[in-house]
C-alpha positions as CSV (number, residue, x, y, z in Angstrom):
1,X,-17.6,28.3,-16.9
2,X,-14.2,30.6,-17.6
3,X,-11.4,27.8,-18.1
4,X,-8.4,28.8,-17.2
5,X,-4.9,27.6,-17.3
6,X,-2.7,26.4,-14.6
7,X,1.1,28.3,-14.2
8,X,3.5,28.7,-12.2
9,X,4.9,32.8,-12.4
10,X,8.6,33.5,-11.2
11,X,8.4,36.8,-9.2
12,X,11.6,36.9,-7.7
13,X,13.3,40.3,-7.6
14,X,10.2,41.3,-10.2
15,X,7.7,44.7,-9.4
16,X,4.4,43.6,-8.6
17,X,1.8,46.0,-7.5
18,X,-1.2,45.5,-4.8
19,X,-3.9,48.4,-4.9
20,X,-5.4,47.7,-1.4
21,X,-5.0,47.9,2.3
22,X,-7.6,45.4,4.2
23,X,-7.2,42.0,5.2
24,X,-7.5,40.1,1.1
25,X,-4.6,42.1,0.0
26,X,-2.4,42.1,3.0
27,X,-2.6,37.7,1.7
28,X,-1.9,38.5,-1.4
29,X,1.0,40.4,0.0
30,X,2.3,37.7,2.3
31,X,1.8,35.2,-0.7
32,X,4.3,37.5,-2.8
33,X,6.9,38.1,-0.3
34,X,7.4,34.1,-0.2
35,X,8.2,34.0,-3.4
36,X,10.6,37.4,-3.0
37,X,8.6,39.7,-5.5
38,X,9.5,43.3,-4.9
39,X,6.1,44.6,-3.6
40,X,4.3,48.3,-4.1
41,X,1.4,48.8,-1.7
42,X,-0.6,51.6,-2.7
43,X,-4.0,51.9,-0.5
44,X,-5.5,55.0,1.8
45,X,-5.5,53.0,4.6
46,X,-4.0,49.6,5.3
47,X,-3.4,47.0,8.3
48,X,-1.0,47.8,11.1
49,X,1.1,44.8,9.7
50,X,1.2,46.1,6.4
51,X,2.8,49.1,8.0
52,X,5.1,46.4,10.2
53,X,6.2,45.2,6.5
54,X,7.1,49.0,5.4
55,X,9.2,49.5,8.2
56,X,10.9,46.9,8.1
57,X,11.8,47.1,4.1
58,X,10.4,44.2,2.8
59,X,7.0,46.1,0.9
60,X,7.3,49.9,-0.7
61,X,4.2,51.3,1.0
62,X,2.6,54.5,-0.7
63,X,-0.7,55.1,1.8
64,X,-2.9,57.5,-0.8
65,X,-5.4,56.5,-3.4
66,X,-4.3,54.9,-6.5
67,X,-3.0,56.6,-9.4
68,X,-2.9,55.4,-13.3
69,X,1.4,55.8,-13.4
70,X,1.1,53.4,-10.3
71,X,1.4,50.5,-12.8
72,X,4.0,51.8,-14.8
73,X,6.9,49.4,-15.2
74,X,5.0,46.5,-13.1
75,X,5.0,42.4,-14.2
76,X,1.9,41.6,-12.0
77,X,-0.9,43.7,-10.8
78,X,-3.9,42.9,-7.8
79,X,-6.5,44.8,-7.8
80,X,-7.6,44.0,-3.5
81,X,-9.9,47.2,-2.9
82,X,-13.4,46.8,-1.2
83,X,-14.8,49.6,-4.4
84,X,-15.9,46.9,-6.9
85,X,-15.6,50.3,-9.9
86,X,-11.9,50.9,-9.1
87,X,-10.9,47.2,-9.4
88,X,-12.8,47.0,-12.7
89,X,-10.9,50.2,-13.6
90,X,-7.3,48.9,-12.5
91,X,-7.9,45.8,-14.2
92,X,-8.6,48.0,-17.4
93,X,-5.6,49.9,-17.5
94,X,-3.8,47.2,-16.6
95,X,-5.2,45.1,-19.6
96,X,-4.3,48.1,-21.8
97,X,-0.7,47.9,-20.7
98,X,-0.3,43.9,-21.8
99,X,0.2,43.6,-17.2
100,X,-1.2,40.7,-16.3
101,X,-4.0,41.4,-13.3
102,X,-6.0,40.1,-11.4
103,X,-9.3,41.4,-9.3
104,X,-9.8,39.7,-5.9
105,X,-14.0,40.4,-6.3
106,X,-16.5,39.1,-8.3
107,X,-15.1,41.0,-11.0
108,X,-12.2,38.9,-11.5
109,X,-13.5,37.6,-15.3
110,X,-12.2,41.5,-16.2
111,X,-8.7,40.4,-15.4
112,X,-6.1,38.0,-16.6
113,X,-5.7,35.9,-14.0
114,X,-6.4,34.3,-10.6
115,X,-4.9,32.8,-7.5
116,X,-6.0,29.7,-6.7
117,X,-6.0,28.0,-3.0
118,X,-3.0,26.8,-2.4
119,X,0.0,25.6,0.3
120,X,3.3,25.2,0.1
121,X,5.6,22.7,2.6
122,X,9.0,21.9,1.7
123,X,9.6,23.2,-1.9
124,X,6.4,21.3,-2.4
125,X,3.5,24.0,-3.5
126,X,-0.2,22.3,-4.5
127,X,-2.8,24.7,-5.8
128,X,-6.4,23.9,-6.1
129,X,-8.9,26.1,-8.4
130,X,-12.4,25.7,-9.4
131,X,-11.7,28.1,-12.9
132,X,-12.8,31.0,-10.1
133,X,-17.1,28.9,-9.4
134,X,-16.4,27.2,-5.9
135,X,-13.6,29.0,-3.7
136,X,-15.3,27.5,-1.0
137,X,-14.7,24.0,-2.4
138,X,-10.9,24.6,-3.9
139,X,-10.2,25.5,-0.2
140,X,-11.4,22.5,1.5
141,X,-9.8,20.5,-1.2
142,X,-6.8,22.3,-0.2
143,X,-6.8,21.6,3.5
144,X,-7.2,18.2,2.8
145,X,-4.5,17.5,0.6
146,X,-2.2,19.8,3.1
147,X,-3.0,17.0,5.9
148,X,-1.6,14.4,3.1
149,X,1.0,16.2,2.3
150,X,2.1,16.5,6.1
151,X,2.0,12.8,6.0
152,X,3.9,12.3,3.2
153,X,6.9,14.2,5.2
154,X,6.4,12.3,7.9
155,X,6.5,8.7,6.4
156,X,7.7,5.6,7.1
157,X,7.5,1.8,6.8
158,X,5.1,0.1,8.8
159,X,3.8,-3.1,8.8
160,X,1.0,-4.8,11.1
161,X,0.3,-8.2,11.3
162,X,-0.4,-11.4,12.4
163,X,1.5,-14.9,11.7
164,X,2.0,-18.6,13.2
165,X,4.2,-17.3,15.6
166,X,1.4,-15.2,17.2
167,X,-1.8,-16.8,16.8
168,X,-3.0,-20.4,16.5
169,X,-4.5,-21.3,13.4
170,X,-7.8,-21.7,14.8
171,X,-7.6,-17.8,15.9
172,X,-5.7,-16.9,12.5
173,X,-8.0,-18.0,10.0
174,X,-11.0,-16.2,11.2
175,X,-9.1,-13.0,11.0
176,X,-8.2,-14.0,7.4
177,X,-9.3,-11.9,4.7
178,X,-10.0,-13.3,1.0
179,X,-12.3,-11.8,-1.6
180,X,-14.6,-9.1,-0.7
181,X,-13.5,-9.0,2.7
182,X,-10.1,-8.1,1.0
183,X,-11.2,-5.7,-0.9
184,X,-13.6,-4.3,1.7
185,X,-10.8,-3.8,3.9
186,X,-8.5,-2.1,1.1
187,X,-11.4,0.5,0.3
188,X,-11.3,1.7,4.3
189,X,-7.7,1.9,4.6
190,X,-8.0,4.0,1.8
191,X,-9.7,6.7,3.5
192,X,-6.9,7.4,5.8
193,X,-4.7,10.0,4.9
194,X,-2.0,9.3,7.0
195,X,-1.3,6.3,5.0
196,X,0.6,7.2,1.6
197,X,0.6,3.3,0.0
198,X,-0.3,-0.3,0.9
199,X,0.0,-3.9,0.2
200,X,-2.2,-6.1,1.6
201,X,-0.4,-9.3,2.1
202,X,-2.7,-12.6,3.0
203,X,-1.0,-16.0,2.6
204,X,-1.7,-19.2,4.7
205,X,0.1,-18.3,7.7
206,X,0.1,-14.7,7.7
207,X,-1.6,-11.7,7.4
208,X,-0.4,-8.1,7.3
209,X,-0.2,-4.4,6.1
210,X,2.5,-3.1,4.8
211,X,2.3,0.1,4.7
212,X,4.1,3.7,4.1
213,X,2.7,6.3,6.1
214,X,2.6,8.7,8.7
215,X,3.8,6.1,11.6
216,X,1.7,7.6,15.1
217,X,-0.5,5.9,17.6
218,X,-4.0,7.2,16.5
219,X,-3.0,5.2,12.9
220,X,-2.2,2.2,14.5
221,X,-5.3,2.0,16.5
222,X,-7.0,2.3,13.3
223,X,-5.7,0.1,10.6
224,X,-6.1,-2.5,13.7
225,X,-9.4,-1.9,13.5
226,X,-10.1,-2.2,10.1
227,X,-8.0,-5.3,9.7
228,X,-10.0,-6.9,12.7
229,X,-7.3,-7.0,15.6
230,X,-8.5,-4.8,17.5
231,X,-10.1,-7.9,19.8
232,X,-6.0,-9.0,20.2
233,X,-3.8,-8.5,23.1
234,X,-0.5,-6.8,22.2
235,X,1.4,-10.3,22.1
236,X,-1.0,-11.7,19.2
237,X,0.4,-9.6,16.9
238,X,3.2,-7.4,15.3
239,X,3.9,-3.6,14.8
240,X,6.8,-3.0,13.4
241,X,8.3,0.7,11.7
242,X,10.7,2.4,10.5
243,X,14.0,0.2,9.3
244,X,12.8,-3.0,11.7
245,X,9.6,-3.5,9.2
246,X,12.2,-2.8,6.1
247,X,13.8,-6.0,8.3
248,X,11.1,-7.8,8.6
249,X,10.0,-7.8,4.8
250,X,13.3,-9.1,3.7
251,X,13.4,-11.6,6.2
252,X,9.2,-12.7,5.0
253,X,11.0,-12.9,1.3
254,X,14.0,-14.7,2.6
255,X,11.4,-17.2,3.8
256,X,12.3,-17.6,7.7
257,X,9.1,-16.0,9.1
258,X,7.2,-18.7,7.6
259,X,5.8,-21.5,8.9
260,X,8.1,-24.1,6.8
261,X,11.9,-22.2,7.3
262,X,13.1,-21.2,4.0
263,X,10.3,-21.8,1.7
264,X,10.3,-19.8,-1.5
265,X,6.9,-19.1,-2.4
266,X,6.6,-16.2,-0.4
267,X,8.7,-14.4,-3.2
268,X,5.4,-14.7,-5.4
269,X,2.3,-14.5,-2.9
270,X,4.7,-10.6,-2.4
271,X,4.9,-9.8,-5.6
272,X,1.1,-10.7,-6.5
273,X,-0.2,-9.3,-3.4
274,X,2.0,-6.1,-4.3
275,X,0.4,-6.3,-8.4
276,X,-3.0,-7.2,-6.9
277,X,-2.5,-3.2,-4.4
278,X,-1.2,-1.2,-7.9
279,X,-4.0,-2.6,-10.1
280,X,-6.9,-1.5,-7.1
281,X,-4.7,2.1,-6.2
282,X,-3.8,1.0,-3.1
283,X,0.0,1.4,-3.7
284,X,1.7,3.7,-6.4
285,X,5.7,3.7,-7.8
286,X,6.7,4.0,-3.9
287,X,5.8,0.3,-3.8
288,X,7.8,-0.4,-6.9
289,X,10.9,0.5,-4.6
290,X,9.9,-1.1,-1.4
291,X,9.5,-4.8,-2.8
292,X,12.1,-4.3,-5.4
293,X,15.1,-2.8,-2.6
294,X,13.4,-5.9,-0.3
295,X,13.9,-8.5,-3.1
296,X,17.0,-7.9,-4.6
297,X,18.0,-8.0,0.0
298,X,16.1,-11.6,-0.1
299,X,17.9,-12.7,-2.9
300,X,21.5,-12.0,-1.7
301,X,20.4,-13.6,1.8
302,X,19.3,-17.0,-0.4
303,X,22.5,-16.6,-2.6
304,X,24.7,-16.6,0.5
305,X,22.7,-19.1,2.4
306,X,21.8,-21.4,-0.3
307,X,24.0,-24.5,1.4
308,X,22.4,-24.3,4.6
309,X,19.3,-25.7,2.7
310,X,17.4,-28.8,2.1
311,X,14.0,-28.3,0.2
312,X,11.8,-26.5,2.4
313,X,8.2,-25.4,0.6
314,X,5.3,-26.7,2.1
315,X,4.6,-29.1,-0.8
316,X,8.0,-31.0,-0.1
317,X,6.6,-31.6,3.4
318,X,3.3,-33.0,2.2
319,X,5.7,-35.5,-0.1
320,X,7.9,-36.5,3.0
321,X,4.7,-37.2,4.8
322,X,2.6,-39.1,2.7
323,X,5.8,-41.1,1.9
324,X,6.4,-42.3,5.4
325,X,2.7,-42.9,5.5
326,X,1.9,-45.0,2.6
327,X,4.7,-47.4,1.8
328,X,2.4,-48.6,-1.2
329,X,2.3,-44.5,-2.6
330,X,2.6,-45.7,-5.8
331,X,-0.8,-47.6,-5.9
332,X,-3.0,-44.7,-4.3
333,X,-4.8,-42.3,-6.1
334,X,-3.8,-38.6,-5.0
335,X,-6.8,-35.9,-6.0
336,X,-5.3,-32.2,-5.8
337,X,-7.6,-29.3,-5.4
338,X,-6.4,-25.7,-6.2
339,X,-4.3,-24.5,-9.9
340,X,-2.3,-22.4,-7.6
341,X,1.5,-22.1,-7.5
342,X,0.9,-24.9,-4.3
343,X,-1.1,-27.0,-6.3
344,X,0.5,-26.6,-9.6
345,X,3.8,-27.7,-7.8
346,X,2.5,-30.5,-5.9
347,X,0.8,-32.2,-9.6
348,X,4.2,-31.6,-11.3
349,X,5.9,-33.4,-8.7
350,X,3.5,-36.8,-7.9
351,X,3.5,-36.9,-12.0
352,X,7.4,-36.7,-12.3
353,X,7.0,-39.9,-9.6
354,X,4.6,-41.5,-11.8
355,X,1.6,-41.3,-8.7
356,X,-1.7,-41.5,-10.1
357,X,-3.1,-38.1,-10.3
358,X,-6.2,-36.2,-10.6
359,X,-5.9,-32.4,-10.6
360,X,-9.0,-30.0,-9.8
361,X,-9.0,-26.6,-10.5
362,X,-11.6,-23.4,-9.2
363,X,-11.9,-20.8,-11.4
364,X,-8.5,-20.5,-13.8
365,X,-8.0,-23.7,-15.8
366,X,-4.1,-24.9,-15.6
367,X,-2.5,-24.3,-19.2
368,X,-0.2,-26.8,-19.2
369,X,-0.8,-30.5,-17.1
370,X,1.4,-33.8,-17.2
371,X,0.4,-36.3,-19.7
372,X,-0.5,-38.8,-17.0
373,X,-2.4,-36.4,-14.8
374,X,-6.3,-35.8,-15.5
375,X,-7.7,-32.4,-14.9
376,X,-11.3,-31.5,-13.7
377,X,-12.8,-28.4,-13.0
378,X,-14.4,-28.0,-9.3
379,X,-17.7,-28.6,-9.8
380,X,-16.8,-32.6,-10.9
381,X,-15.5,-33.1,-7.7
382,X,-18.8,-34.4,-5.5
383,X,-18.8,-37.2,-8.0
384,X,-15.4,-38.2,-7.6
385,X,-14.4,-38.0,-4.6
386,X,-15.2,-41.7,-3.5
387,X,-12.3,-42.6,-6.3
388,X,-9.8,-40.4,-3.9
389,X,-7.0,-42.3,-1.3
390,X,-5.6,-39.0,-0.5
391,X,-7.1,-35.2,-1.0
392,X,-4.9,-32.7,-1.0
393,X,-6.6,-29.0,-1.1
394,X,-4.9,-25.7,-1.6
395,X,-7.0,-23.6,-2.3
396,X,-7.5,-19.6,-1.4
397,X,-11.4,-19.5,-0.5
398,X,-13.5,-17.5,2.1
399,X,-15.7,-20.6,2.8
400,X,-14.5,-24.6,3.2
401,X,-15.2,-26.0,0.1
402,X,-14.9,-30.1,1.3
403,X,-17.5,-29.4,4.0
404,X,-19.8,-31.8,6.0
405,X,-22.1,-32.8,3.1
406,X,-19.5,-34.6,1.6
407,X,-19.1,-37.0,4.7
408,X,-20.7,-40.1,3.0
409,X,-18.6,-39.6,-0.1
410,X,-15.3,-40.4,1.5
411,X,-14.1,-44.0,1.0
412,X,-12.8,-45.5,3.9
413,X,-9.4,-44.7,5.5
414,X,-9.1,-41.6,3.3
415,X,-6.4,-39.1,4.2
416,X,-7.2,-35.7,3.5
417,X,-4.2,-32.8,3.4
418,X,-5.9,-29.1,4.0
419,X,-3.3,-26.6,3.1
420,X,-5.8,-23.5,2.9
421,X,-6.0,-20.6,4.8
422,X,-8.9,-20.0,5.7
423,X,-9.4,-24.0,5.8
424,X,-10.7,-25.5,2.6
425,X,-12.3,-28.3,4.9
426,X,-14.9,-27.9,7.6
427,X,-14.2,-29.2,10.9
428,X,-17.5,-30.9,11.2
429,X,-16.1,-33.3,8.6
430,X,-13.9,-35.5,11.3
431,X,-16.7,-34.9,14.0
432,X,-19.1,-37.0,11.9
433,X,-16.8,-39.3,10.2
434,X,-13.8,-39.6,12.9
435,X,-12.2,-42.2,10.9
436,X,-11.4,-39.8,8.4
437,X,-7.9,-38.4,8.8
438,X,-7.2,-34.7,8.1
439,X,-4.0,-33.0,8.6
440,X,-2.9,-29.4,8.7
441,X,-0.6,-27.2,8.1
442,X,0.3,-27.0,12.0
443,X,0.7,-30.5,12.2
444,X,2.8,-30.6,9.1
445,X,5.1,-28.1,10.4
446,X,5.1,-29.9,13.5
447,X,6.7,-33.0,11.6
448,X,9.5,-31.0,10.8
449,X,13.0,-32.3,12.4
450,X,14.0,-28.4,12.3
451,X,18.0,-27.9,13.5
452,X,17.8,-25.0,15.4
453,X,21.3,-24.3,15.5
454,X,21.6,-24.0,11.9
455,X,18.6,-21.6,11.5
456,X,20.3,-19.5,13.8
457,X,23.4,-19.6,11.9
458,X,21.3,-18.6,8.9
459,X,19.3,-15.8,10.7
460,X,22.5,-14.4,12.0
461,X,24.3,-14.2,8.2
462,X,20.7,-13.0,7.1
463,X,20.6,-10.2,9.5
464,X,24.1,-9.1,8.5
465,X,23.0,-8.5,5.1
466,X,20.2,-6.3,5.8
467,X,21.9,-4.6,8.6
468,X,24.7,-3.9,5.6
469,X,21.6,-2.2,3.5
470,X,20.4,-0.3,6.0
471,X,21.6,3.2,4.8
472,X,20.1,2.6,1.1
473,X,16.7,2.1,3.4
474,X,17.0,5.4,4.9
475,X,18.3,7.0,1.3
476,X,15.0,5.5,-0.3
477,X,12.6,7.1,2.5
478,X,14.3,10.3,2.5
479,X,14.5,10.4,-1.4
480,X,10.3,9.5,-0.7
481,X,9.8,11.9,1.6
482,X,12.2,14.9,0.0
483,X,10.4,13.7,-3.6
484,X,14.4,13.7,-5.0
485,X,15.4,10.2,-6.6
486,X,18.0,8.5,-4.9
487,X,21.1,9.3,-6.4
């Protein structure tokens, strides 16, 4: 194979010569005049629009057979005849001369250089070569990447999704996706061209794309089928573009589109799901933009709203609870499942009240635990568990991992706390031991004594905000689109 090395040539105003009339050189020609190169055609006979050009001034047209002096005072020379001897021979004078040159037939080794496929939209040009093997090849290559780049132009935020305020969890969690499923669904969005970056953002009461892309029906239709809504009516879930899904991000960071109003560990499951999309190639630098314009929105909202607050994360609520339900807390022993930032929080804060506290963990062991806390990995767990008052799991698992074979190890009166999405416990636990109590994540959001007047003052201050940053929004996707930094 010939290597050969990629440039761009600046032909404006210079003299480049095209020996040739038919239908190869009259592209060449077109290619040139783009780039305003002041263009000699010198063929016998050439195409009526050649001749279209020489009228109307834009090629210098001489129609007789080519002539040795032709290439006098020339930067760039094609040799585009159908007489395989004369290009070899134009390409050798032309060599002589120190002109670089290039012959469109198989003889193009004799020359200096070739022209690869290529496209231009937008003072964006892409050019594709196979060092002058595979033309076919470099050209479908090149069609593709012109459909992306037409997306590109064309992009916008988007995000699809599903949440608590759409879809029970019992219909949520089996459109969940953890693991493989995750990463199954990440390797076919991929293959859509229309979509330019992604996050894939699965916590336990939502799940959604976010996406930049080329924002049009025929997309929507199927990204909802390879995130599994396609089995939903148009009320069980959300489609949101342009600056209303910038709006809706900020609000998910600002923690009101969760199920517990305000919480803050949204900020991180974004941020991980966002490090979790760069590290498989799912989302490139535009990302870095996206969450970072969206965070630095969420944090002004908390900032200004901060005094409207009481402690609102999930694990909070599971303190409240249990406190109102065991008025001897102190005595019970409390066995936490998942090293999470859920779990993690929730041993930190039984061990600062000095609860007795075992800690499991799945797969990352905790680096740091309380002195009065004992740590266990997973697998310890069936042993145990008749030692446990109160179970509290939080883990992020495809399968329950408390399911009905564990039925006989509960001790009596137990109360267990399932916090996962999809549910760390099976339902068949309470069906075969119904004096077994289990509580949710619904039914601890349905404990909450939420003033809805003061949300609404919140949401209304909140909205302000990101209405106030609506013009950076459309700087960033223009900068995106145009490929000019913001300035």
């Amino acid at each position: 194979m010939v290597k050969t090395f990629p440039v761009n040539l600046l032909l404006k105003k210079k003299k480049c010569l095209v020996v040739g009339g038919g239908s190869v050189a009259q592209r060449k020609i077109l290619k040139l005049a783009e780039v305003d190169a002041k263009i000699v055609v010198v063929a016998p006979d050439v195409s009526a629009r050649l001749r279209e050009l020489a009228a109307a001034g834009s090629i210098l047209l001489y129609e007789r057979q080519f002539l040795e002096h032709d290439i006098e005072d020339v930067f760039l020379v094609y040799a585009a005849t159908n007489d395989a001897a004369l290009n070899r021979r134009i390409a050798a004078v032309a060599e002589a001369k120190g002109i670089l040159v290039c012959a469109v037939d198989g003889g193009w080794e004799n020359g200096s250089f070739i022209t690869p496929a290529s496209f231009g939209s937008d003072g964006i040009t892409v050019a594709v070569s196979s060092h002058g093997v595979a033309c076919r090849k470099t050209r479908l290559i090149k069609e593709n990447l012109s459909r992306h780049v037409t997306a590109v132009e064309n992009a916008d935020l988007m995000v699809l999704g599903i949440d608590h305020r759409t879809l029970p969890l019992a219909k949520r969690e089996k459109l969940h996706l953890a693991g493989q499923d995750l990463d199954r669904a990440g390797a076919m969005l991929m293959q859509l061209q229309e979509i330019c970056g992604f996050v894939l953002l699965n916590t336990c009461n939502r799940l959604e794309i976010i996406a930049v892309a080329a924002c049009k029906e025929t997309l929507y239709n199927l990204v909802k089928l390879i995130m599994r809504f396609d089995s939903l009516n148009r009320k069980q879930y959300y489609l949101k573009t342009g600056f209303e899904a910038f709006h809706h991000v900020c609000d998910c960071l600002a923690g009101y589109y969760s199920q517990h109003f305000g919480e803050t560990h949204i900020v991180a499951q974004v941020k991980q799901a966002c490090a979790y999309a760069r590290d498989r190639g799912w989302a490139g630098p535009v990302f870095e933009l996206v969450q970072n314009h969206a965070l630095h929105v969420a944090k002004r909202i908390r900032n200004q709203t901060s005094g409207f607050f009481t402690k609102n994360d999930v694990e909070y609520d599971v303190l409240r609870f249990l406190t109102a339900e065991f008025t001897d807390l102190q005595r019970r022993n409390i066995f936490i499942v998942g090293a999470g930032a859920v779990g993690s929080q929730l041993q930190e804060m039984f061990c600062a009240r000095n609860r007795n506290v075992t800690w499991f963990y799945h797969v990352n062991r905790p680096v740091e635990t309380s002195a009065s806390c004992r740590l266990f990995s997973l697998e310890a767990l069936p042993e145990m568990l008749s030692e446990a008052d109160i179970l509290i799991c939080a883990l992020a698992v495809e399968e329950p991992v408390i399911t009905a074979a564990y039925v006989k190890s509960f001790r009596p009166g137990a109360t267990i706390i399932d916090l996962g999405i999809p549910r760390n416990v099976s339902p068949k636990l309470t069906r075969l031991r119904p004096k077994l109590s289990v509580v949710n994540l619904e039914y601890l959001k349905s404990q909450q004594h939420a003033d809805a007047d003061k949300q609404k003052r919140i949401i209304a201050e909140a909205t302000k905000i990101i209405e106030h940053h609506q013009e950076l929004y459309e700087q960033f996707i223009k900068s995106f689109v145009s490929g000019r930094p913001l300035q």
